[in-house]
C-alpha positions in Angstrom: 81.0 117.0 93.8 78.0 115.7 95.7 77.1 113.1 98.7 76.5 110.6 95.4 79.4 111.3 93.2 83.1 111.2 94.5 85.8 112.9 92.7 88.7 109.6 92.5 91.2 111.9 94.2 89.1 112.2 97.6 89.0 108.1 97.7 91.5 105.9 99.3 91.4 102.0 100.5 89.6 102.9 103.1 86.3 103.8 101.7 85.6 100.6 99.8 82.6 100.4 101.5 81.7 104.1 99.8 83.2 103.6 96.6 83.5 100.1 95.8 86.9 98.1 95.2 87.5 99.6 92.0 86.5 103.2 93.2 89.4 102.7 96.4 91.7 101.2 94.0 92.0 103.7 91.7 92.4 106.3 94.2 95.2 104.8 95.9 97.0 104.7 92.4 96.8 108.2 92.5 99.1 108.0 95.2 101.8 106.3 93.8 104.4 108.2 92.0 104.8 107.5 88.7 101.1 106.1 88.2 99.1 107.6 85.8 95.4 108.2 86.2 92.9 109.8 84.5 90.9 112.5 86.1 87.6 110.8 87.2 84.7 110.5 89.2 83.0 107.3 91.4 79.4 106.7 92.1 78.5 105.9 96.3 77.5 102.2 96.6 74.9 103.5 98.5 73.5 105.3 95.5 73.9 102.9 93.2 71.7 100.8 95.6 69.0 103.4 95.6 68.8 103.5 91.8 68.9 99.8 91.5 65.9 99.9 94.0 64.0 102.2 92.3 64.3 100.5 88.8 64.0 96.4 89.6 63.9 96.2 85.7 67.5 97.0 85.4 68.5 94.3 86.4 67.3 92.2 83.2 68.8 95.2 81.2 72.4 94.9 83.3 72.5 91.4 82.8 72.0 91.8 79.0 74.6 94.2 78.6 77.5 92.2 80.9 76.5 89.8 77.9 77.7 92.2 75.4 80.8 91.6 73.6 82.9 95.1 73.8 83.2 94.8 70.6 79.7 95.1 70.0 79.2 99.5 69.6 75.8 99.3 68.5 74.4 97.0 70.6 76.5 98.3 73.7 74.9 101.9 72.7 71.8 100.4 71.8 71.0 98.6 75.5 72.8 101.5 77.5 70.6 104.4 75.6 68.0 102.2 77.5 69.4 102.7 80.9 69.1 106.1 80.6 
């Protein structure tokens, strides 16, 4: 896929430090039989780091939208249209 973008089924617990806990985890589910995952795709740490960096005022906008109820379509679309 890329040196950024990992597809799930080339992660494993190993590469937590690559992928981040959720990333490993859902690619050692892929592993166990009878498990079902849905085709995906994980994001390095390292360049989610780099776009963090490269945008300090995400952070204000992340925090706002951990704040977000799920519940909340509009203003979950509203704040990540913002990310973009």
């Amino acid at each position: 896929m890329g040196d950024d973008v990992l597809d799930i089924q080339e992660i494993d617990r190993t590469q937590v430090a690559v992928a981040g806990g959720k990333g490993a985890l859902l690619g050692e589910l892929l592993r166990i039989e009878g498990v079902r995952v849905p085709p995906g795709f994980c994001i390095t740490t390292e360049a989610f780091r780099r776009t963090v960096a490269q945008a300090p005022s995400i952070h204000a906008q992340l925090d706002c939208l951990s704040r977000l109820k799920l519940a909340d379509r509009d203003g979950v679309a509203a704040l990540s249209a913002e990310l973009l």
